[in-house]
Structure formats: C-alpha cells, structure tokens
C-alpha positions as semicolon CSV with decimal commas, in nm:
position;residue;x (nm);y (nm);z (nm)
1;X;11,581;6,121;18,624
2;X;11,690;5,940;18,914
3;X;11,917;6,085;19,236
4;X;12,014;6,035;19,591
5;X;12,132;6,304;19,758
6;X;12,228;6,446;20,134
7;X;11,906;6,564;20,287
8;X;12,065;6,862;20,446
9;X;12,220;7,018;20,092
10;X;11,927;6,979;19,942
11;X;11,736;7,236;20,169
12;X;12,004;7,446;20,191
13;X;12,033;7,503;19,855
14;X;11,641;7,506;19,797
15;X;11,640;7,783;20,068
16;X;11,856;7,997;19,857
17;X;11,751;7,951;19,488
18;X;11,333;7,986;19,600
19;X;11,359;8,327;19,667
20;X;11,544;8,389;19,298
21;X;11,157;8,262;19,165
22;X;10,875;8,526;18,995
23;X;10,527;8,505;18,988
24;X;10,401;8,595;18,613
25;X;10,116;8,573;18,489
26;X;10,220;8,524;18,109
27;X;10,507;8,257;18,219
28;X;10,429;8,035;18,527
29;X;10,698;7,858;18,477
30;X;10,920;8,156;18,667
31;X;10,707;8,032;19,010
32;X;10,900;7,668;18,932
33;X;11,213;7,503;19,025
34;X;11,430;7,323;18,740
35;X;11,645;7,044;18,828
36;X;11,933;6,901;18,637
37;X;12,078;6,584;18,715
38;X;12,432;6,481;18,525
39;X;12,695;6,285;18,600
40;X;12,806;6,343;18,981
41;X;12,554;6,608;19,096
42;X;12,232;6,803;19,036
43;X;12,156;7,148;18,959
44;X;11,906;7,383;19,089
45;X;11,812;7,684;18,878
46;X;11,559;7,958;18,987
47;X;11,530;8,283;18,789
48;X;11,261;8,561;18,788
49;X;11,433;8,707;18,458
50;X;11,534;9,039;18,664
51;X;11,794;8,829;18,863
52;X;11,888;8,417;18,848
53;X;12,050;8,177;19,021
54;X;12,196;7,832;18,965
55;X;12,327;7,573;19,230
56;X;12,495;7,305;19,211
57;X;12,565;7,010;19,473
58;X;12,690;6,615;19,485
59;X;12,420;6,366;19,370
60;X;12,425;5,964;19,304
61;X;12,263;5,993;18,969
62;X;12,149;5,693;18,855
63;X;11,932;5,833;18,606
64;X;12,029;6,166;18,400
65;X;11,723;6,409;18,317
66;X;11,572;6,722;18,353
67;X;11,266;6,842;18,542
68;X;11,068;7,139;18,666
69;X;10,888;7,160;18,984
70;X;10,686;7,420;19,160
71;X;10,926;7,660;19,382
72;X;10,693;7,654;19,713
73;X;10,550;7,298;19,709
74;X;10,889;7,120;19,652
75;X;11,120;7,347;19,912
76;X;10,883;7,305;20,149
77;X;10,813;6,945;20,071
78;X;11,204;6,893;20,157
79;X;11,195;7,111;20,435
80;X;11,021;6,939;20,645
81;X;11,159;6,588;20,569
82;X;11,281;6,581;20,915
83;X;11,615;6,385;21,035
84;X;11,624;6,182;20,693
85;X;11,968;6,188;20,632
86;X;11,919;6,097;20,226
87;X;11,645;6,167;19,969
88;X;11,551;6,055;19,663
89;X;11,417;6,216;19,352
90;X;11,291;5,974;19,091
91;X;11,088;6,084;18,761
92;X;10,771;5,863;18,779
93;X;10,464;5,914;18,582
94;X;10,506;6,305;18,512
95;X;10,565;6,354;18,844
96;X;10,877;6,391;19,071
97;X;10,883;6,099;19,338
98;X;11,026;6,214;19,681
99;X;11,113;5,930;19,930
100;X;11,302;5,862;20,226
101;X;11,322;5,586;20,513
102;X;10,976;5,796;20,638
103;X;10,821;5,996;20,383
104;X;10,671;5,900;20,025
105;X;10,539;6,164;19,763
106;X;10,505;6,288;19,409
107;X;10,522;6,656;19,297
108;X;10,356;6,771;18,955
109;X;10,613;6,836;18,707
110;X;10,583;7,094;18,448
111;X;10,765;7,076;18,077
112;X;11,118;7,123;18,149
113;X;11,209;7,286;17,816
114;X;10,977;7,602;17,924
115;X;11,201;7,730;18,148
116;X;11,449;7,980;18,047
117;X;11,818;7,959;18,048
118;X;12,055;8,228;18,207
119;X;12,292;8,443;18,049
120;X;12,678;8,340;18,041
121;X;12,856;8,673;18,088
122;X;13,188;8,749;17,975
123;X;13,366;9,057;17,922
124;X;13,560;9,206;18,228
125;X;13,577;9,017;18,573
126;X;13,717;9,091;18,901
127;X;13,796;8,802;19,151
128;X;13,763;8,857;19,557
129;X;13,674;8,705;19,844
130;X;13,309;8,680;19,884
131;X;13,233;8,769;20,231
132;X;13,455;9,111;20,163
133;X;13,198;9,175;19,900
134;X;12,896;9,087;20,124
135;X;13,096;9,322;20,391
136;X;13,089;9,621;20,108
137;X;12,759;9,570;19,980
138;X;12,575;9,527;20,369
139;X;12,748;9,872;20,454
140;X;12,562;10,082;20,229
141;X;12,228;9,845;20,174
142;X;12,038;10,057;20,425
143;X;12,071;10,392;20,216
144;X;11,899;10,263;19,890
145;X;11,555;10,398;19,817
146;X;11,319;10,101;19,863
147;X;11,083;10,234;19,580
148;X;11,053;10,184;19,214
149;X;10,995;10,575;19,075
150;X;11,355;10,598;19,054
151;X;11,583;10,254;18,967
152;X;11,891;10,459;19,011
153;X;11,789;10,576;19,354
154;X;11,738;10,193;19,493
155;X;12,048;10,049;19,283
156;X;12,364;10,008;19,455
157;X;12,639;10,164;19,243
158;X;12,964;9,976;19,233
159;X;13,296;10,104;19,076
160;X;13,665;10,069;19,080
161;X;13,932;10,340;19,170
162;X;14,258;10,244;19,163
163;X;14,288;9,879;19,401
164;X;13,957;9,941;19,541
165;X;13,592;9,833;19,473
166;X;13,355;10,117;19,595
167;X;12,990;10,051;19,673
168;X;12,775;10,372;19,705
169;X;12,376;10,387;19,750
170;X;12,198;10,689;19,815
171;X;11,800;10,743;19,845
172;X;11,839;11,135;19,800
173;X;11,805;11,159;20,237
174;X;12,112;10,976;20,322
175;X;12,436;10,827;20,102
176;X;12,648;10,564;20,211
177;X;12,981;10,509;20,075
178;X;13,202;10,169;20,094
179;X;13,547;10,054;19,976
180;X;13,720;9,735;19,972
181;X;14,037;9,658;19,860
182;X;14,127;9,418;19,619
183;X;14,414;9,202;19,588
184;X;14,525;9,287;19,281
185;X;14,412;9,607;19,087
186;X;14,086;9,563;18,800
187;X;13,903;9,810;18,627
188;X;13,529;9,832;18,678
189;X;13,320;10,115;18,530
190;X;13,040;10,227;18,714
191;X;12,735;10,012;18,748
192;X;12,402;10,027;18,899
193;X;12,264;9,696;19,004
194;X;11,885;9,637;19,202
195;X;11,954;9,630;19,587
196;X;11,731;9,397;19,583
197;X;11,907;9,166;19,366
198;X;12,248;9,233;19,524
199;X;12,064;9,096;19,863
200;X;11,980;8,791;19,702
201;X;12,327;8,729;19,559
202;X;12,482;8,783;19,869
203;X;12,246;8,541;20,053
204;X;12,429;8,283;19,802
205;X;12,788;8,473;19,853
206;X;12,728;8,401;20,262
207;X;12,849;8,038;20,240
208;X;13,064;8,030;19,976
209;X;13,419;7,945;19,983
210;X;13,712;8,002;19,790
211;X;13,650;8,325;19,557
212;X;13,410;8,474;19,381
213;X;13,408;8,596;19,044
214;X;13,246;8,913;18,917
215;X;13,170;8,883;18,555
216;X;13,066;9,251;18,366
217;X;12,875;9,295;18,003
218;X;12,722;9,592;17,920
219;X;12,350;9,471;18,082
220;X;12,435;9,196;18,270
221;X;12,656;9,125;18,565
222;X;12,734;8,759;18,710
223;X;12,867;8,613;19,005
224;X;13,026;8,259;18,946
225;X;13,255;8,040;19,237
226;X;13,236;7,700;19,342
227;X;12,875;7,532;19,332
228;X;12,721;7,861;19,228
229;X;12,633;8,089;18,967
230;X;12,449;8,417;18,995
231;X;12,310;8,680;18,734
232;X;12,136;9,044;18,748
233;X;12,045;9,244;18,531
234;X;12,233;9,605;18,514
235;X;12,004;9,956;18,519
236;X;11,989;10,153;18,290
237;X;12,094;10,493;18,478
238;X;12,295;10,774;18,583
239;X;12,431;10,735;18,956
240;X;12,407;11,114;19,130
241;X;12,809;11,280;19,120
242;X;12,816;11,237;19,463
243;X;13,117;11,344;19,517
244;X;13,009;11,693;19,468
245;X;12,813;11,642;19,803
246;X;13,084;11,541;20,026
247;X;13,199;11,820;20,222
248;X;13,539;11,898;20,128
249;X;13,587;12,073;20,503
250;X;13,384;12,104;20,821
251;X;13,331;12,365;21,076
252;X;13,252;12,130;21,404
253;X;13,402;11,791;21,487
254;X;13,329;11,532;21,778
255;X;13,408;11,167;21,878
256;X;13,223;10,973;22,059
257;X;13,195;10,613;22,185
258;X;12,944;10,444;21,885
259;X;12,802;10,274;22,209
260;X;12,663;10,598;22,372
261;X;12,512;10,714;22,042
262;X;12,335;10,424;22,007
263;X;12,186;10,441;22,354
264;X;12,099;10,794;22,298
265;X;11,951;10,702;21,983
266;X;11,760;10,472;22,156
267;X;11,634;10,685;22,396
268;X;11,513;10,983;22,147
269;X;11,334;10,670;21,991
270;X;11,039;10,708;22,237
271;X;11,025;11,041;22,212
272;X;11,062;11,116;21,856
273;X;10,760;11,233;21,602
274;X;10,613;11,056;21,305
275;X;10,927;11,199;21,103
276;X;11,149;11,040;21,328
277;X;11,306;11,360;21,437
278;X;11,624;11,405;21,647
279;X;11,761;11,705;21,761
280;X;12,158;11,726;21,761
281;X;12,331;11,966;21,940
282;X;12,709;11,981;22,003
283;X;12,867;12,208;22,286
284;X;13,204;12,260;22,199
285;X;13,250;12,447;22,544
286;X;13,053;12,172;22,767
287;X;13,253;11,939;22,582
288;X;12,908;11,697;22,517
289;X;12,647;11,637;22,230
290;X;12,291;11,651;22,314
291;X;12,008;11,412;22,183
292;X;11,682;11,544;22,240
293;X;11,338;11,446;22,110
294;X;10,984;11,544;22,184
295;X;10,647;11,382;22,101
296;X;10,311;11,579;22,255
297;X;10,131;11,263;22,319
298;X;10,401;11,068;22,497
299;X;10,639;11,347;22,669
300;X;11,017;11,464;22,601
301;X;11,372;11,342;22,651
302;X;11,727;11,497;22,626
303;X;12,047;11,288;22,704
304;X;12,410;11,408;22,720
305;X;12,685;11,196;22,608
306;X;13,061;11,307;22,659
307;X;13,248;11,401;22,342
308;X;13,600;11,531;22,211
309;X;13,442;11,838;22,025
310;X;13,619;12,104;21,854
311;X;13,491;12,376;21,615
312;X;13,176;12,572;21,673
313;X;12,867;12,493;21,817
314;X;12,573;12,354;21,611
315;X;12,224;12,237;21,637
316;X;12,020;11,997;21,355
317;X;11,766;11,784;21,368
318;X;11,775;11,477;21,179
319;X;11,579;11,116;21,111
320;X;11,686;10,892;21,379
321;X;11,664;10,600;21,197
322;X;11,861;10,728;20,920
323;X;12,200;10,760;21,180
324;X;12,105;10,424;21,347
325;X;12,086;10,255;21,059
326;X;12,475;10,294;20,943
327;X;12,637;10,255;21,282
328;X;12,659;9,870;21,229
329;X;12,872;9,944;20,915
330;X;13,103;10,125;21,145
331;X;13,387;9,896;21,275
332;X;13,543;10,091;21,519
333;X;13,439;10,128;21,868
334;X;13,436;10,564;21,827
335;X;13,224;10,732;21,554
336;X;13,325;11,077;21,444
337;X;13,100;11,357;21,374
338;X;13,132;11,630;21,138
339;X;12,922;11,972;21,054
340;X;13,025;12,246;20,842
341;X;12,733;12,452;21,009
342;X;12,376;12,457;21,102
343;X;12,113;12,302;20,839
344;X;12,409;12,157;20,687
345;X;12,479;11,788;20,598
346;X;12,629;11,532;20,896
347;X;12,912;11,326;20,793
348;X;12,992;10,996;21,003
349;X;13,264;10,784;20,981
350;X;13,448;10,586;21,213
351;X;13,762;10,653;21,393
352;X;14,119;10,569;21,162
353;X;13,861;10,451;20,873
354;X;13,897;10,566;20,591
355;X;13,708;10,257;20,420
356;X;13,354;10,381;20,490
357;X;13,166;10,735;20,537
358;X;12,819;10,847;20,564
359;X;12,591;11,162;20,440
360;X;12,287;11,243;20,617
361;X;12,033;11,549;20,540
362;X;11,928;11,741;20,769
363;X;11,516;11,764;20,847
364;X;11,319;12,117;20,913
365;X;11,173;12,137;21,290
C-alpha cells in the first residue's frame, strides 16, 4: 500500500474512528486501526464489536493494500504532524511508513486479515438530516442510567409515531422525551440502542452533510451517508411504558424565564447536600417559586424568582442536577412547570413546545 493524502482529513477522521476501538484481551486486534486503500481514497475502520465505524476520505493511491495499525500510536503519530499539509503512508518492511516534508517513521503493522468486518444492515431505513438526529438524541442523553445492571435503563429508546422519530431515555429518577419530525412518514418499531454508542455515532453524524440513513435488522442498527458508515448493536430489552407515567393533568402550573431557573439553580448549588437536594416551592398567591437549599457545614440559601403561577400551592424537593441537566434541551427562552400535588412528579417543558418534555422524581427531605 501506498497513499498521499491531506494532512488535516486524516486526523479528523482518526479522531473519530479511535474512540470506536476495544481493548480485549482474547482479540488485540480490536485496540488497532485497519486501513484500506482503493482506487481514489482510503478507508478507516475501527470497531470494538459492541459498536463500529468506517470512514472514508480522498487518497492518491499509488499502491492498493490493506493494513492494520495500532489505534493510539498511529492517531497520535498523525496528530502531531504539525502544519504538514500532505502525508504519506507507504507499506515498507511490515511496517507502515509515515513521512512528510518534516517527519519520518514506521508503525508496526499487525495481520490485516484478523480484523473483523462489520455488518451490512438491511431491512427498514429511515432517511433525515443528521444534525436533527444529533438534536433528538442530545435532548434526552442526560437521563440514561450510566450503569450496566440494567441495559434497558442506559439505552436510548427510539421509535416512530406517525411523521415523527421519538427518542426517550429514562434512568428510573428522571425521563426525557424527544420528537423530531421527519420529512416524509417511516415506520420504526421500538429499539433500544447503548447511549454510549449513540454518542459515538453522533460524534461522526456532527460533520456530516447531506443525509443520513438509518438502517434497522432485528440486532443491528446502521447509520450510512456520505464518507461514513456506522453500526451498533440493538439490546435486547423491554423499554418501561412510560407513557403510563406522564401525568395526564396537573394541579399547579408556572412559567418562568429558563434564565432565572438556571441562576437559582446555581445558587442552591452551594448550598445543596450530598443528594443534591433542592427545595421547590411555588406561591400561587405571591405569584413566585422559591429555590432553597441548605448544607450544615457551609450555610443556607433561598432565592425568589417571579412566575405566572396558577393552581395550588406546592412544595418538593428534588436533585438539582437532575432539572439543570435538561434545560439546554429546552429551546425556548420560558420553561413551564407542572405539579399535580406534593411528592408528586415535576413535568418541564418549554413554552409552545410540544417537541420535548421532561419527568423528574421527587426526593424525601
């Protein structure tokens, strides 16, 4: 094999497709690189066998081949090539030759044939815009569990209903729920696949242009557009009928500025326990909601924002972080709030919004 290619790609797609690489004991192969060089471009595959990727990019190949190189040595062996605007990768003595106008060195290959292909999926796609689906999937990220006792639990569940994809992750404290619409209506039955690997696919959806396309089979799901291919694998799971759990009606309403609950957020941050506790109150006749917190070895804090409340008045305390963390999701510049009574679940959404809404548990004082 022998290339020349733009500097800059290169690390940009080496960035990406290194963090799609496993460390396993019984194939070290998965902590490698392969590189595939045909006519008019190269191809960069990575793959931990949970979730892979492949990337492609313009080459000058003089020489067709295929190689495998390990993951960190070789990204960061690009990385820091500097302002060399061109690099080339020549097969030399088993080893992969890296020069440029500056730099000169080899990288120990490994046999290429070891490393494993990735699945071609077929059966059902859906075709979108791929920042819309890095848009649905950041909104409810946050809410996944980060643990492995339950896959279900730190899965992001996607669906279709009617012209919309849904995204919906829950961690059994919090549920966040997402829908996009699609151009043109698909059917999509529900799947649960890793957060984790979603975050990696949308790293790779960030750039792309043109549109992606969502690829379904009963264990795997793919993501394929222009220079890129992406595959996860699908759990094997029951998503929580969380519909059940959305209240239906509410007792106490009030909008606010997303701005001031941040700042009060913020605020009830120093203050706050190790659980993170806030306590909520809204004062339908003061016409305010009340953030307080208290910590014994630091002190105590209340703020008052103004709010259009109606309803009754109710106090919870809930985990900060847990309403901080889905405000960002929230487009509009006012949040609304909704209770249907004390020790009851908050829902937040944003004004006019439809599009996205948020479950959080209450906590015990």
């Amino acid at each position: 094999m022998k290339i020349e290619c733009v500097t800059e790609k290169l690390q940009q797609a080496l960035a990406k497709a290194e963090r799609f690489t496993g460390k396993n004991l019984s194939l070290p192969i998965l902590s490698h690189l392969f590189l595939s060089a045909k006519r008019g471009g190269i191809t960069i595959r990575a793959t931990n066998l949970d979730v892979g990727v492949e990337i492609s990019l313009p080459a000058k190949v003089e020489r067709e081949g295929e190689v495998a190189v390990p993951s960190v040595v070789f990204s960061q062996l690009i990385a820091n090539l500097g302002a060399a605007r061109g690099v080339v990768l020549e097969e030399k003595n088993k080893a992969l030759a890296v020069s440029t106008a500056q730099t000169k060195a080899a990288v120990k290959m490994s046999p290429p044939d070891d490393f494993p292909t990735l699945p071609r999926v077929g059966g059902r796609t859906i075709s979108m815009d791929p920042k819309v689906f890095v848009t649905g999937f950041k909104a409810v990220s946050h809410s996944a569990s980060s643990g492995n006792l339950k896959p279900e639990l730190g899965s992001v569940f996607l669906y279709t209903k009617e012209n919309e994809l849904v995204f919906a992750a829950t961690d059994s404290f919090r549920l966040a729920e997402k829908r996009i619409l699609l151009k043109k209506g698909a059917e999509m039955a529900g799947i649960l696949v890793p957060a984790r690997n979603l975050g990696e696919v949308c790293r790779v959806l960030e750039d792309a242009t043109g549109e992606v396309v969502v690829s379904l089979e009963k264990t795997q799901v793919s993501f394929g557009g222009e220079g890129f291919y992406v595959t996860s694998r699908i759990i094997d799971g029951s998503f929580p009928d969380y519909q059940q759990i959305i209240p239906k009606s509410h007792t106490t309403e009030a909008v606010v500025l997303k701005e001031d609950v941040l700042h009060a957020l913020r605020l009830a941050t120093l203050f706050s326990d190790r659980f993170n506790q806030v306590r909520i109150k809204a004062d339908p006749v003061g016409k305010y909601l009340e953030f307080s917190s208290r910590r014994d070895d630091a002190g105590e804090n209340a703020s008052h924002i103004a709010a259009a409340l109606t309803g009754e008045a109710v106090e919870s305390n809930f985990n900060h972080r847990y309403i901080s963390d889905c405000l960002p999701s929230i487009s509009s510049d006012s949040v609304v709030l909704r209770w249907n009574g004390e020790g009851k679940p908050l829902l937040v959404s944003g004004v006019g919004d439809k599009s996205f809404q948020y479950i959080v548990m209450p906590m015990n004082r």
